[in-house]
C-alpha positions in Angstrom: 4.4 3.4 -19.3 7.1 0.8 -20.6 6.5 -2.6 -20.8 7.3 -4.3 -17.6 10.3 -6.1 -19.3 11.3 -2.9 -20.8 15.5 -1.6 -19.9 16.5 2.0 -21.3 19.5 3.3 -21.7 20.0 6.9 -20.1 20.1 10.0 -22.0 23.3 10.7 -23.3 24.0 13.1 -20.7 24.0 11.1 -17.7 25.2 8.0 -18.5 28.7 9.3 -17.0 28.7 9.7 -13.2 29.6 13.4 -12.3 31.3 13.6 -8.8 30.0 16.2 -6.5 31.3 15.6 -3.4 35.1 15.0 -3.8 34.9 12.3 -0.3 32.6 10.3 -3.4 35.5 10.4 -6.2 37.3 6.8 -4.9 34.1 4.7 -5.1 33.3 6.0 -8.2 36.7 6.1 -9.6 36.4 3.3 -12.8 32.3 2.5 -11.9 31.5 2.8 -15.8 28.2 4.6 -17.5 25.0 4.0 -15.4 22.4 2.1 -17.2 18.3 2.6 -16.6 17.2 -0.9 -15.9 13.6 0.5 -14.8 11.5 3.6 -15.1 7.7 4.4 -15.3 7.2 5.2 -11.5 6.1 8.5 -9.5 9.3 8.0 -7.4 11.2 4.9 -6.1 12.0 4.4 -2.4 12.6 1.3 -0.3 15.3 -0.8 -2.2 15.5 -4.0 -1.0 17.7 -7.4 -2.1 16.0 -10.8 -2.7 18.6 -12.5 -2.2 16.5 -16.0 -3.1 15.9 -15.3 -6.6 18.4 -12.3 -7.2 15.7 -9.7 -7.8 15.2 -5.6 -5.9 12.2 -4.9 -4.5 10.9 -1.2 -3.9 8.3 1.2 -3.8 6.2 3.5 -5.8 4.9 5.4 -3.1 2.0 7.6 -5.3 1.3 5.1 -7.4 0.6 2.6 -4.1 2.3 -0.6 -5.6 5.7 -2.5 -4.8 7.7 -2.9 -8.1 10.6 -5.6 -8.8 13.3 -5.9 -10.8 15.3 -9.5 -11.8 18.0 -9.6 -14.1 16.5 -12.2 -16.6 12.0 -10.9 -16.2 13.1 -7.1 -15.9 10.7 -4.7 -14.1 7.3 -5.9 -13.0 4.6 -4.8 -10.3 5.4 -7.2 -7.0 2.4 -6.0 -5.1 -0.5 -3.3 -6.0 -2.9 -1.9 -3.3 -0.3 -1.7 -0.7 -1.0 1.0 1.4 1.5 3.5 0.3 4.7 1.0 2.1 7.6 2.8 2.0 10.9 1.7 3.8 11.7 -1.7 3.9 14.5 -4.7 5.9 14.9 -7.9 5.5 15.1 -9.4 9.1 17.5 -12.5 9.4 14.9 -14.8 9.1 14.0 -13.7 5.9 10.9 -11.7 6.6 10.3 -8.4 5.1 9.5 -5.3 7.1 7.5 -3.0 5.4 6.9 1.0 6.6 3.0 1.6 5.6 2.0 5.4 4.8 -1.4 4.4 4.3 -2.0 1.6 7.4 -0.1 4.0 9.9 2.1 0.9 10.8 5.0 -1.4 10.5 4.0 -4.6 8.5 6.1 -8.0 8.3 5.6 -10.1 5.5 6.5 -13.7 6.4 7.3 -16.3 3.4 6.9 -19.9 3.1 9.3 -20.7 0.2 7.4 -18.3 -2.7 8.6 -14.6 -2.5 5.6 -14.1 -5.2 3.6 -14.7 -1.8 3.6 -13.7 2.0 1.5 -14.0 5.0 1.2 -9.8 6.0 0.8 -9.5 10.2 1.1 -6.3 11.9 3.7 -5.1 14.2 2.9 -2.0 15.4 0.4 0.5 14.5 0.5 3.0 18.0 2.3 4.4 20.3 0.7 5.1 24.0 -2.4 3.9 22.4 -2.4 7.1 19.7 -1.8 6.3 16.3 1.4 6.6 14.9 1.5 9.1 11.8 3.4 7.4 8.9 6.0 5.0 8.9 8.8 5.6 6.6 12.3 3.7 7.2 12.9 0.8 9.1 15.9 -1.0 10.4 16.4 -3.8 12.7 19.3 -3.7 15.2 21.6 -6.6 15.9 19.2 -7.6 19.0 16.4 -7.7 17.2 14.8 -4.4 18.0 13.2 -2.9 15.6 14.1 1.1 15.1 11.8 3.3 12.6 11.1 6.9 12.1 7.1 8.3 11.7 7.1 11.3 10.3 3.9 13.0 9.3 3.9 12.9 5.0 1.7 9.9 4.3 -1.5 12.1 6.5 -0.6 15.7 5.2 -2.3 14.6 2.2 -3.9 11.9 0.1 -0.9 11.9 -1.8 1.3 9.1 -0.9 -1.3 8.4 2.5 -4.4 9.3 3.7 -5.0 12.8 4.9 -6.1 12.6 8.6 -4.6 14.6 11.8 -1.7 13.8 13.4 -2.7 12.0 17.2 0.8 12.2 18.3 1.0 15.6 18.2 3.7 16.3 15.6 
């Protein structure tokens, strides 16, 4: 695995951005080579902005850690241990919602001033007192209702979960 300041260029091959769907062609029109700026995970989902100290967090779902990127430190591991968290949103006060494979549940991660940091309470982990499956994008609506989809891939297997039955039925 590369260091955790580590940036790679892209094999030659990809560094130019090949249009596939012609609707895509304007917003790539000019965009420049892509550049790797992180590798050395399973597979990254759950980008999110830190807007405080300009860094991306985002998770390694297999690999059960949160991984961050800032411009001047490079890649590093944000949080290990964390339950397979997938999807993530940043709520208006600054809280992170975090989609948990593992803990069945939505998660929000409060701060008080130190993003290296957080206070973890949960939000929801059932649904007419049955468990929900796994948790895997989240988004808050302008009213402050929280929407998120549980589909069943963190308890099919150990994988990127833990492998149990499904009590909603699905």
């Amino acid at each position: 695995m590369p260091s955790s300041s580590s940036r790679g260029a892209l094999p030659e091959a990809v560094t130019a951005i090949q249009v596939l769907d012609p609707r895509f062609a304007a917003a790539a029109e000019g965009a420049g080579p892509l550049e790797c700026l992180c590798s050395g995970a399973a597979w990254s989902e759950g980008p999110v902005w830190m807007h405080e100290d300009g860094s991306v967090l985002w998770s390694d779902i297999p690999n059960n850690r949160m991984l961050r990127w800032h411009p001047e430190q490079g890649q590093s591991v944000w949080r290990d241990k964390v339950e397979f968290t997938n999807g993530h949103f940043r709520e208006r006060d600054g809280s992170l919602l975090h989609c948990s494979h593992g803990r069945r549940a939505i998660i929000r991660t409060r701060f008080d001033g130190d993003l290296s940091k957080g206070v973890d309470e949960l939000l929801v982990d059932r649904y007419q007192g049955r468990r929900l499956n796994s948790p895997n994008d989240v988004i808050v609506k302008s009213d402050g209702s929280i929407w998120f989809t549980d589909p069943p891939y963190g308890i099919v297997s150990d994988h990127e979960g833990h492998r149990a039955p499904s009590e909603l039925g699905l």
